[in-house]
N, C-alpha and C positions, 0 to 999 in steps of 0.2 A: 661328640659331646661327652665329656668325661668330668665328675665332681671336681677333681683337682684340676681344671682348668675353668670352672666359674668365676672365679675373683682375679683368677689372671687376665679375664677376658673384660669384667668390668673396669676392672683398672686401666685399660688400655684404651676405651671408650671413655671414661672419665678425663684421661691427660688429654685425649682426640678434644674431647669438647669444653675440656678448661674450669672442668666443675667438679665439685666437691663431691657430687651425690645425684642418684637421676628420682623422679619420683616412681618410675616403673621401671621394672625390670624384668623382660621377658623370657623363657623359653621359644625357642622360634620354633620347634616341634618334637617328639620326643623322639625324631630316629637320628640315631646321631652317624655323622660323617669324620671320616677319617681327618682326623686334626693336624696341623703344618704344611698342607698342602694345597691354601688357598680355599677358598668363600664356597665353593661349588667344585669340591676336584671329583674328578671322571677318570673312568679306563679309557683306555681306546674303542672299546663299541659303544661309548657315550653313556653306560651304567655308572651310576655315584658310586665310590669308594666308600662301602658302608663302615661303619663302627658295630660289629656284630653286639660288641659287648655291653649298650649301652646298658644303663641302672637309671632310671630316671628318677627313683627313690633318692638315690644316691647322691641326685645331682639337686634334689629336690632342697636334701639336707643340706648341701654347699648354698645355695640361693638364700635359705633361711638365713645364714651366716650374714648375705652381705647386709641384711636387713640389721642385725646385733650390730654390725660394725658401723653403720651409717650411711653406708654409701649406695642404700638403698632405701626408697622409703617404701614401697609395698615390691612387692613381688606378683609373677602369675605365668602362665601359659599361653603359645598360640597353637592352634592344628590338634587339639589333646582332645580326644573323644570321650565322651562317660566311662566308660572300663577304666580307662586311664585317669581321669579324674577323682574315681573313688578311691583308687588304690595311693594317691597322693592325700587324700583326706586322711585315710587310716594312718597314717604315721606323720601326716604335717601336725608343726607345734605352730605352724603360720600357715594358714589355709591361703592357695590363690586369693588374687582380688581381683583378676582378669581370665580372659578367657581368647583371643583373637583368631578368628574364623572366617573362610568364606562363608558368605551369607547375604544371600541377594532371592528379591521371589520366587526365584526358579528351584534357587536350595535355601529353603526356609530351617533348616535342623529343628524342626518343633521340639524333637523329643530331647534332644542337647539345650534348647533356651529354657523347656521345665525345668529340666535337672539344675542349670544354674541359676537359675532364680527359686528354686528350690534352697539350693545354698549359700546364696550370696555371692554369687561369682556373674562379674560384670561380664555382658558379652561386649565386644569391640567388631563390629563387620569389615572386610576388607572382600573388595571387588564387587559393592554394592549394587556397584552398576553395569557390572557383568563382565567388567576387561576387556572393551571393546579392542584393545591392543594387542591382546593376549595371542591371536592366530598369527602376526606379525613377529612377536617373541617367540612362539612355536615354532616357528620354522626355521628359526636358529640350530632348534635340536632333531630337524626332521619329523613335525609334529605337526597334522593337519584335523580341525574340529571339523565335526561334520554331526551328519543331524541335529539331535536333539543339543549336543553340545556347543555347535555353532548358534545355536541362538542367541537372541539379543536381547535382555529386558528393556533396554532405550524403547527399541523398536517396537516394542509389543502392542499389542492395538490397546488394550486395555487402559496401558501404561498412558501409550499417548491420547486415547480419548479423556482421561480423567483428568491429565495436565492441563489440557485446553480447555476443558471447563474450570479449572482453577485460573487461567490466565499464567500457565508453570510450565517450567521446559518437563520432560519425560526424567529426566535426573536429579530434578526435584521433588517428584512426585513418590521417585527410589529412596529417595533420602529421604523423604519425610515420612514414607511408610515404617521403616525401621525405626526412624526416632518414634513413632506414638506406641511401639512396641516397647520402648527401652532401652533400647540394641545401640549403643556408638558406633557412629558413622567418620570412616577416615577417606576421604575422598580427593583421588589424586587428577591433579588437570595441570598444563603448561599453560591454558591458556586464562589471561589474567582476568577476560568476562563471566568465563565457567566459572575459576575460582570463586571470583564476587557472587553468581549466582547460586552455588553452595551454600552460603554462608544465608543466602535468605530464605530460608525455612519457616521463619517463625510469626511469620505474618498470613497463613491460611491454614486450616486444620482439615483434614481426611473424612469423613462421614464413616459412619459404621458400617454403611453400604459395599462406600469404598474398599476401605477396609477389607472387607471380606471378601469383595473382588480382586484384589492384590493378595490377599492371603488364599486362592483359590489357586494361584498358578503355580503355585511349588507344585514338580515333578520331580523332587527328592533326589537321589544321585544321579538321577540322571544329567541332572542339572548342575553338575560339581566340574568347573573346570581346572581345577586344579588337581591334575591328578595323570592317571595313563603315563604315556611318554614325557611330562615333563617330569615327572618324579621315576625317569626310566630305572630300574631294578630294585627302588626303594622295597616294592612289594614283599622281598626277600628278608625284608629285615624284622626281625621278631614283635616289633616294637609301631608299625608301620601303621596306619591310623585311617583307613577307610575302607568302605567296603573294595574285594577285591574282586 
């Protein structure tokens, strides 16, 4: 991830998708990977190729850019932790307008959702519903969850007791606990009945009760799967964005 390759990269997404301009435009995390050598390049013991040098100041100021030139209509961040987010505040002349993070019960980030709603920075959730896929893609890299990691919010009794008193699968009850937070929910399915049932959220509300029984089971990193072995040697990198 390097400033002068910002607008070469949005351009290149632009002509992919045939469009003038995106209305967001992300950082996908502040540690940046060595450039030309493919989406995810690896050494041979499976450690990412890091970019030691990143500046994300740097690259902060390139994103500002695509916003002056159009081809962008907001800009923001994913994986940026408060540290990092302030230090983007002190010198953006465009403060993020996004923020996109895991965040599902189990890692609720209370102290990251004050901070940006402290300053106007949208959160966006991603693996709401905990990735029940994700041990499947792990072991592509030699990566197995276990304890508290392998858990499941679908599964969680809580989770499924309160859906069935709504007449709600368990991934509705995920998604709708975030949405009465605030939190944007991106929720991925192949399957075209999940899909549809995503999308019907807005026809029963969560009790305050509820509420704070789904707000009771954040176990904080512990509860963070994205991270360990699939981000194998990132930890190395100065810029590297969780607890280690």
């Amino acid at each position: 991830m390097r400033d002068d390759l910002v607008e070469d990269f949005l351009k290149q997404s632009l002509a992919s998708l045939q469009l003038a301009y995106v209305d967001l435009y992300l950082i996908h995390m502040p540690v940046g990977l060595q450039p030309g050598i493919g989406i995810r390049p690896r050494n041979e013991d499976g450690t990412f190729k890091l970019d030691m040098t990143t500046d994300i100041l740097a690259v902060w100021k390139a994103m500002e850019k695509q916003v002056d030139s159009g081809r962008a209509k907001t800009i923001g961040v994913s994986n940026f932790n408060i540290g990092q987010l302030k230090r983007i505040k002190k010198i953006a002349r465009i403060p993020p307008v996004n923020n996109q993070v895991e965040l599902h019960v189990y890692l609720q980030q209370k102290d990251l959702q004050k901070y940006c709603k402290e300053n106007r920075i949208n959160i966006t959730s991603y693996a709401t519903l905990g990735s029940s896929g994700l041990p499947s893609f792990g072991k592509n890299f030699g990566t197995t969850f276990e304890g508290e990691k392998s858990l499941s919010p679908m599964q969680d009794p809580v989770v499924v007791r309160i859906a069935k008193s709504h007449n709600k699968t368990a991934a509705q009850v995920l998604l709708r606990h975030l949405m009465q937070l605030n939190i944007n929910v991106i929720p991925k399915s192949v399957n075209p009945e999940r899909i549809r049932q995503n999308f019907q959220l807005f026809d029963f509300e969560l009790t305050d009760e509820e509420m704070a029984e789904l707000n009771a089971l954040d176990i904080g990193e512990n509860g963070r799967k994205f991270c360990g072995d699939l981000l194998r040697g990132m930890q190395k990198h100065p810029e590297y964005m969780f607890s280690k």
